[in-house]
N, C-alpha and C positions, 0 to 999 in steps of 0.2 A: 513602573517601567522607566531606564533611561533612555535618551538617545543619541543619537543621528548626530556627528558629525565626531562621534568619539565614540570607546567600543562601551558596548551594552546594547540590552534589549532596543532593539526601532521601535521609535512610538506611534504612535498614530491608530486611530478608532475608523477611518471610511474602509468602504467596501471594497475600493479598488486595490489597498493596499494591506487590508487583511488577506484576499485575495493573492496577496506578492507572497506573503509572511507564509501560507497554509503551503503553497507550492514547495518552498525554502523547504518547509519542513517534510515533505513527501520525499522531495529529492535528496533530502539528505540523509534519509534510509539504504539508499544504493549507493555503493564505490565506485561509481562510472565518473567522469569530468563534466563541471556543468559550466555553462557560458551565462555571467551576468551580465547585462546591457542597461543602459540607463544613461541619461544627461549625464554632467558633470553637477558633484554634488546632492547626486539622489540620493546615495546612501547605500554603493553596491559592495563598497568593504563590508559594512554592517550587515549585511546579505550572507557572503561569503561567509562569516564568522558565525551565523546561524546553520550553514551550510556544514561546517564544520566539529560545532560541541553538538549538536543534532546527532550527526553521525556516530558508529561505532571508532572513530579516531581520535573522540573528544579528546581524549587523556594525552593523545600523543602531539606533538609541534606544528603552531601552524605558524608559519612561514610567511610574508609578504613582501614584496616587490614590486618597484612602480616602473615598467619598462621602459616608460619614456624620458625617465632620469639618466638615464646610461646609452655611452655609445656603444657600438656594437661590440668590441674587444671587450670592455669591461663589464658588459651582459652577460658575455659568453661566462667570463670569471665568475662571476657573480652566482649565472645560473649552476654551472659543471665543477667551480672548483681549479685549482691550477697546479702545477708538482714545481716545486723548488726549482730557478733556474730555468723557467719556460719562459720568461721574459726579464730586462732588465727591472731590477726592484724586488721578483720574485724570491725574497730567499729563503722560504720556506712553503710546505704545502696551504694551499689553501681547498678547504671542505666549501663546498659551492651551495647553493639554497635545495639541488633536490638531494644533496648526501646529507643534511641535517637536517632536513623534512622528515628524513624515513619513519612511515610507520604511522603520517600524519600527513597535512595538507599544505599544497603549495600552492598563496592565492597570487596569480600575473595580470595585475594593473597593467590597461593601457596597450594591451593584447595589440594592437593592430600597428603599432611603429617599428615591430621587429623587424629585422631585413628577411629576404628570403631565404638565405644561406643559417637563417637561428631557426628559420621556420621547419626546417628541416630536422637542425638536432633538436630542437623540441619534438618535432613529432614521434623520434624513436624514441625519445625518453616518458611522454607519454604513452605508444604505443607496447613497447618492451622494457619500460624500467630502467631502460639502457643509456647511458652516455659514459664518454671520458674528459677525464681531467685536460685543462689548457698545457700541453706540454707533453702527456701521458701518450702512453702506447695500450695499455689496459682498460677494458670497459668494466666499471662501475655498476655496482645495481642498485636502487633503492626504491622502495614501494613505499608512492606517494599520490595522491587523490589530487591533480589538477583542476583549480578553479582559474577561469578567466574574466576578469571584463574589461567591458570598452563602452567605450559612445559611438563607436564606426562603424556602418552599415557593411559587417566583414561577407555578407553574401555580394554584394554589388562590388566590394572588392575581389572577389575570388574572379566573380565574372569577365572583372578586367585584368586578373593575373598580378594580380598583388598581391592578394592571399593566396594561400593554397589550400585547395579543394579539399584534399586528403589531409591535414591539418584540421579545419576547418569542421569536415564532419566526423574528428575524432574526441572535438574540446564539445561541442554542440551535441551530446549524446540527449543533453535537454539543456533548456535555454530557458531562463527567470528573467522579467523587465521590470525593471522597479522604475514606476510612474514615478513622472517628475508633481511637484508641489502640486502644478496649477492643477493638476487632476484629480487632487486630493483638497481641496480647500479647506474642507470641515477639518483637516487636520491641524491648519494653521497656527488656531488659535490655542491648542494642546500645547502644539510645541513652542510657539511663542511664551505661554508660561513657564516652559518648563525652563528652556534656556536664560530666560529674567530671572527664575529660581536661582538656578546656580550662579550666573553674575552677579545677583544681590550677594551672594555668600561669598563671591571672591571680591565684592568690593568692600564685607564687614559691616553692611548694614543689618539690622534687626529683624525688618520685613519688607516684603516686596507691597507694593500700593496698588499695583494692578494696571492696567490700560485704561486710559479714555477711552469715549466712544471715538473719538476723531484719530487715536492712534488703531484702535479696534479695526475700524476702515478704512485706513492705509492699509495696511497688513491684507488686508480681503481681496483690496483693490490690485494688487502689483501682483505681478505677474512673475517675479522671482526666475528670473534665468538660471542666474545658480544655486535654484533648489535650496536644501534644508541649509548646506555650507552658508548659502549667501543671507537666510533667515536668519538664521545663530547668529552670523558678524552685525546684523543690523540692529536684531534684541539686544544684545550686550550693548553695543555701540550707542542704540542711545537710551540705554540704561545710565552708563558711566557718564553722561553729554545730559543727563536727564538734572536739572538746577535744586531741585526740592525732594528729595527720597520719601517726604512721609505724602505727597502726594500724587494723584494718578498722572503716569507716562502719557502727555498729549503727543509728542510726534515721536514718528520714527525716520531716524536718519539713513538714511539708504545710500545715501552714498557721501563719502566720508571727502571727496574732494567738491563738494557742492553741487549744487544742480544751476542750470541755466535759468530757469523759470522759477525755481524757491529761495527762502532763506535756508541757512544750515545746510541745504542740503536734503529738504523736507520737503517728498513730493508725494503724492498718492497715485501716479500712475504710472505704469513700465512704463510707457513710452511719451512725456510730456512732450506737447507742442506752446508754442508763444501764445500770449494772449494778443487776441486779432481786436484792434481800434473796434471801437462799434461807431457803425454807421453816422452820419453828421443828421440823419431825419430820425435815427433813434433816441436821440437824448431831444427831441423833442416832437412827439407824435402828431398827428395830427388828426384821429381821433381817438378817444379811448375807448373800452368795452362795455358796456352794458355793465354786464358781473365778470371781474376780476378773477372770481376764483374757478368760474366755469371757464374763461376763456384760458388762464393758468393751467387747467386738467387738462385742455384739447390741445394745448400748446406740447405740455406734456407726455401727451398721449401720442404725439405725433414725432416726436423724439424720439419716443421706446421703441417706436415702430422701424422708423431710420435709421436706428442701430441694429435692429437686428434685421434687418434687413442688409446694411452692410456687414455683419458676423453672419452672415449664411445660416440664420435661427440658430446661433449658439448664444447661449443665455449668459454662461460665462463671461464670453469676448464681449458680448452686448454691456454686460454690468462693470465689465475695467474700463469699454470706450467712453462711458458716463458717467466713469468715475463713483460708482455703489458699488456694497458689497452685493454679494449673490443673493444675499437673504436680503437684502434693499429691493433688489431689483424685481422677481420673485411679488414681492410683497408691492407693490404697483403693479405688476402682469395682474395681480387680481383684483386692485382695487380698479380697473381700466377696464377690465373685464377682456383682457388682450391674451388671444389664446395664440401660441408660436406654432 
């Protein structure tokens, strides 16, 4: 399989997102409109475009559009098409995204920027096939399978009259969520290799060397806002930033204009905080333990405890606040015998 952030197969082995993949392909047995939701960078193009060769449309056009590239005038062109002479500049027809969709699918990025007045001719164009050219007097017909997505909470907007209702539950006939990264972690490290795959091949090296353990746990540890997009720019990024290719990748650069707290730009957790002075009675105690490595465990133990305690028993959130991966952290709940 390839993936995720370019077209092919979505990769990934966890539950929650075989889970995304099995639905994709149910729904994409029916010609009805289906609404993909997801962060930015989950990967709901790649959705869509299963949505689409799944179906009986495969063979015919699929079409995309990022809505929120365009003002509203050149949306309208965009989506309808325009007749010669409907505007200055106009001097010939132009065939708009659902007249050369026909017969195939039209997927609409970003669904939730349209203005009210698109939200409209959308609607009859999905409900009746119907719309006209910018300029035109004649309705137009073309049969085309709309997909939407967004990251916008469009029921909360309906609620307050920003969407519309009757739009709204005409694209939403079924609805797919493709979980973002963090809810998939086991997938990580799949795509982590896969994307170094291809960057070793566009940088002309021989073979890829693999991850350290310390870049292995970066990657585990971040918490990845923007999803599979922001993995891929980081794999590559410090693949090419990586000094020695025959040996294993110890950091990952995550952020390309540097970090507050690291070198390079090399941190292992979403959210770093400063390092805090240690105390003026710490760098010199004034008694020490008996046994070191028991009072180290309870020390220990009493940490695991305080994080997840502050993550509300998310084992997850618990293993980024502490900086392990999930399988670190996991693997201490049993040595401590710390049941969540």
């Amino acid at each position: 399989m390839n993936q995720a952030g370019g077209h092919g197969t979505p990769l990934g082995e966890s539950r929650v997102f075989l889970e995304t993949l099995e639905h994709a392909s149910r729904a994409a047995r029916l010609d009805k409109p289906v609404l993909v939701i997801g962060e930015r960078g989950s990967g709901k193009e790649l959705i869509a475009e299963r949505l689409h060769f799944l179906s009986a449309r495969w063979d015919g056009p699929l079409l995309r559009l990022n809505c929120a590239t365009l003002s509203e005038s050149l949306l309208e062109t965009e989506l309808f098409g325009h007749e010669a002479g409907a505007f200055t500049g106009a001097n010939r027809r132009h065939a708009g995204r659902f007249e050369r969709a026909d017969g195939g699918t039209l997927f609409l990025d970003e669904l939730a920027t349209i203005s009210q007045r698109m939200q409209e001719q959308l609607l009859r164009a999905v409900e009746y096939g119907e719309f006209e050219r910018v300029g035109g007097s004649e309705m137009q017909q073309a049969d085309v399978r709309v997909i939407a997505a967004t990251n916008a909470d469009l029921p909360a907007m309906a609620r307050r009259g920003e969407f519309r209702p009757d739009l709204l539950d005409r694209l939403a006939f079924d609805v797919i969520r493709v979980p973002p990264l963090r809810e998939r972690p086991e997938d990580i490290p799949l795509l982590a290799e896969h994307f170094a795959m291809g960057m070793t091949r566009e940088l002309g090296r021989p073979f890829f060397p693999g991850f350290a353990q310390s870049a292995r746990e970066a990657l585990l540890a971040h918490r990845w806002p923007g999803n599979v997009r922001e993995l891929k720019n980081a794999v590559e990024r410090s693949l090419y930033r990586h000094p020695d290719p025959e040996e294993p990748v110890e950091e990952i650069v995550l952020h390309p204009f540097g970090s507050p707290w690291g070198e390079a730009g090399t941190i292992s957790d979403a959210n770093p905080e400063p390092p805090t002075a240690a105390p003026r009675d710490a760098e010199h105690p004034t008694t020490l333990p008996d046994n070191l490595d028991q009072a180290l465990a309870e020390q220990e133990r009493e940490w695991i405890r305080q994080a997840l305690s502050a993550c509300q028993g998310s084992q997850a959130a618990a293993a980024r606040r502490l900086g392990l991966s999930y399988d670190q952290l996991r693997a201490r709940l049993r040595k401590h015998d710390i049941r969540p």
